[in-house]
mmCIF file of the C-alpha atoms, coordinates in Angstrom:
data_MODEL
# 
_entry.id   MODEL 
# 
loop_
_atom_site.group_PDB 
_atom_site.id 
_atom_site.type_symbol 
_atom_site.label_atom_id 
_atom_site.label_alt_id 
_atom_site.label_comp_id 
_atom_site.label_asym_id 
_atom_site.label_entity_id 
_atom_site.label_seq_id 
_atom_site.pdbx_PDB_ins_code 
_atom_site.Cartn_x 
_atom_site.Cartn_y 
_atom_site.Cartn_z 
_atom_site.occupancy 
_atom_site.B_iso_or_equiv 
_atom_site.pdbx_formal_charge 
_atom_site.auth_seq_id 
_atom_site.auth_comp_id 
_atom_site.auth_asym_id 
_atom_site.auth_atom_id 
_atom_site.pdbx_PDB_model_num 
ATOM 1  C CA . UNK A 1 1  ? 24.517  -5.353 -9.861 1.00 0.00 ? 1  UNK A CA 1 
ATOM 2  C CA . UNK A 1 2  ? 24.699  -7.442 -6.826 1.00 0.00 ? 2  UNK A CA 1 
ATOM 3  C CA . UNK A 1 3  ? 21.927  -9.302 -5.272 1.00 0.00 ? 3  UNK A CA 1 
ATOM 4  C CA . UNK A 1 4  ? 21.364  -6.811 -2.796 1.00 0.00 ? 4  UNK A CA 1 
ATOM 5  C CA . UNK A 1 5  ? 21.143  -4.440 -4.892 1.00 0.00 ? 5  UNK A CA 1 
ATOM 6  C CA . UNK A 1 6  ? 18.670  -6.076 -7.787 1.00 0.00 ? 6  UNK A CA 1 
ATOM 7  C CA . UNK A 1 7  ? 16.724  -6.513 -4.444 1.00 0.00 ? 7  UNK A CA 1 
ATOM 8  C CA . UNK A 1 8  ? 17.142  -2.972 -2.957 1.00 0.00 ? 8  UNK A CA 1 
ATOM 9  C CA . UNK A 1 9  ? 15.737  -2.148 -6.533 1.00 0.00 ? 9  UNK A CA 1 
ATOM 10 C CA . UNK A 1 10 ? 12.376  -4.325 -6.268 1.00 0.00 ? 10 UNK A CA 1 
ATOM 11 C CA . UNK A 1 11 ? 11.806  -3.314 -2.979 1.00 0.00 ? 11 UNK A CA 1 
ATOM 12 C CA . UNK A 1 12 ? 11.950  0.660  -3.582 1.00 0.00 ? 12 UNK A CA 1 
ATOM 13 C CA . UNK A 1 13 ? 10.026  0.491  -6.549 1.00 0.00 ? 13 UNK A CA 1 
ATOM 14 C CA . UNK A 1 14 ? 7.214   -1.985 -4.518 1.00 0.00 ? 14 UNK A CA 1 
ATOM 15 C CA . UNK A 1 15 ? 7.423   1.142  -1.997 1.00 0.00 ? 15 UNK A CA 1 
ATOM 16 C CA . UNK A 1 16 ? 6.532   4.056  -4.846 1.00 0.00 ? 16 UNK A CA 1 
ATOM 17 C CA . UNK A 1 17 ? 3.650   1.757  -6.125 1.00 0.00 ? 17 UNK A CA 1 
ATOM 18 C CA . UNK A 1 18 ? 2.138   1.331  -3.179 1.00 0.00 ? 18 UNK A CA 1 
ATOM 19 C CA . UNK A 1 19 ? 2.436   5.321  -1.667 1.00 0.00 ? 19 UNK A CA 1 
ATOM 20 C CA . UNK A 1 20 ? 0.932   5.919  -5.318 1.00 0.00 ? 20 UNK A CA 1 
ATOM 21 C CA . UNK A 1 21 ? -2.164  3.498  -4.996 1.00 0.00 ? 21 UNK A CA 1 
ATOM 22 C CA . UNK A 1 22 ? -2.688  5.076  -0.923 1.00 0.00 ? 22 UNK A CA 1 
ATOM 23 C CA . UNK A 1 23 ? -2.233  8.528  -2.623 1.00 0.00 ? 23 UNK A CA 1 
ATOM 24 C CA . UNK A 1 24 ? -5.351  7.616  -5.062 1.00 0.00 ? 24 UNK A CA 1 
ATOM 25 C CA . UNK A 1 25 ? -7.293  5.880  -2.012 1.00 0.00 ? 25 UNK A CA 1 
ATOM 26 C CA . UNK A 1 26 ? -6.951  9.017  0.172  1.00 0.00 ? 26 UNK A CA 1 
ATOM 27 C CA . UNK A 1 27 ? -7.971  11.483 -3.036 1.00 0.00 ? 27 UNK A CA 1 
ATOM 28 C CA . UNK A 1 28 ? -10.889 8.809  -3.769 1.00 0.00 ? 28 UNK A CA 1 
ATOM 29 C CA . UNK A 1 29 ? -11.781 9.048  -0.190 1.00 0.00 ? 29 UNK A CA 1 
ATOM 30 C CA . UNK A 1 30 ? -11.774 12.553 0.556  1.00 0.00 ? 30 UNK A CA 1 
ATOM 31 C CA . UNK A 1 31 ? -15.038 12.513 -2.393 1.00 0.00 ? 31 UNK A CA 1 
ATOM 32 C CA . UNK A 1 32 ? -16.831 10.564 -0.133 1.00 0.00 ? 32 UNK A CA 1 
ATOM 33 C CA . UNK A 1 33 ? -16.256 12.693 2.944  1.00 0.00 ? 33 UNK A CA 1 
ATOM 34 C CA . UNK A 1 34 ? -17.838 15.575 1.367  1.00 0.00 ? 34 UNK A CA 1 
ATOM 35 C CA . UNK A 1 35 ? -21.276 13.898 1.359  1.00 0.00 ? 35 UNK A CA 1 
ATOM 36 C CA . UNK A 1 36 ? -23.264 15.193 3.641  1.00 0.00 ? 36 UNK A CA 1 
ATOM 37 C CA . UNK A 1 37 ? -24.156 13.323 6.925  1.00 0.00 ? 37 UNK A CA 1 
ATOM 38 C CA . UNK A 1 38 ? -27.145 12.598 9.118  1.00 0.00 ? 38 UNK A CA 1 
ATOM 39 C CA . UNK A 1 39 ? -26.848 15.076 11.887 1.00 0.00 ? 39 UNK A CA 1 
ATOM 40 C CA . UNK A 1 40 ? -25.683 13.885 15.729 1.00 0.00 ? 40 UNK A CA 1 
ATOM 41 C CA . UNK A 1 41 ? -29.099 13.486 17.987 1.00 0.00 ? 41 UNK A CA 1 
ATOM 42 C CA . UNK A 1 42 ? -28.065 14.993 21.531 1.00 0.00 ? 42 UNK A CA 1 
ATOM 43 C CA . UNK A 1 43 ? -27.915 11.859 23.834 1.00 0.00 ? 43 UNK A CA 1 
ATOM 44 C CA . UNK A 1 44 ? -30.865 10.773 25.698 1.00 0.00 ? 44 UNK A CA 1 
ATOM 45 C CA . UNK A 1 45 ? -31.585 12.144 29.293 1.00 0.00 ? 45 UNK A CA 1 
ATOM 46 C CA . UNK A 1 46 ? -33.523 9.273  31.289 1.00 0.00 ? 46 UNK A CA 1 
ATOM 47 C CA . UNK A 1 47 ? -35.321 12.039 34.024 1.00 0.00 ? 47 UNK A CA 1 
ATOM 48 C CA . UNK A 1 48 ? -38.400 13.537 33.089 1.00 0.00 ? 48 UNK A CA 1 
ATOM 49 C CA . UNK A 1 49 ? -37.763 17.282 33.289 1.00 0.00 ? 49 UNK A CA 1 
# 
């Protein structure tokens, strides 16, 4: 196998590690998006109604 090749290698299987560890991040992640959340106060109004 030629250099490029041996290198072609490493890099590809660098590229399936790291699309497997993102894979588990997002999964990981989407259990913490599911908790629930303080709810959004309507903004301020500054004049007295």
């Amino acid at each position: 196998m030629s250099d490029r090749d041996e290198r072609a290698a490493r890099l590809a299987e660098q590229l399936r590690l790291n699309l497997r560890r993102r894979k588990a991040q997002a999964r990981a992640g989407q259990d913490n998006d599911t908790a629930p959340r303080a709810p959004i106060s309507p903004p301020r109004r500054d004049d007295p109604a």
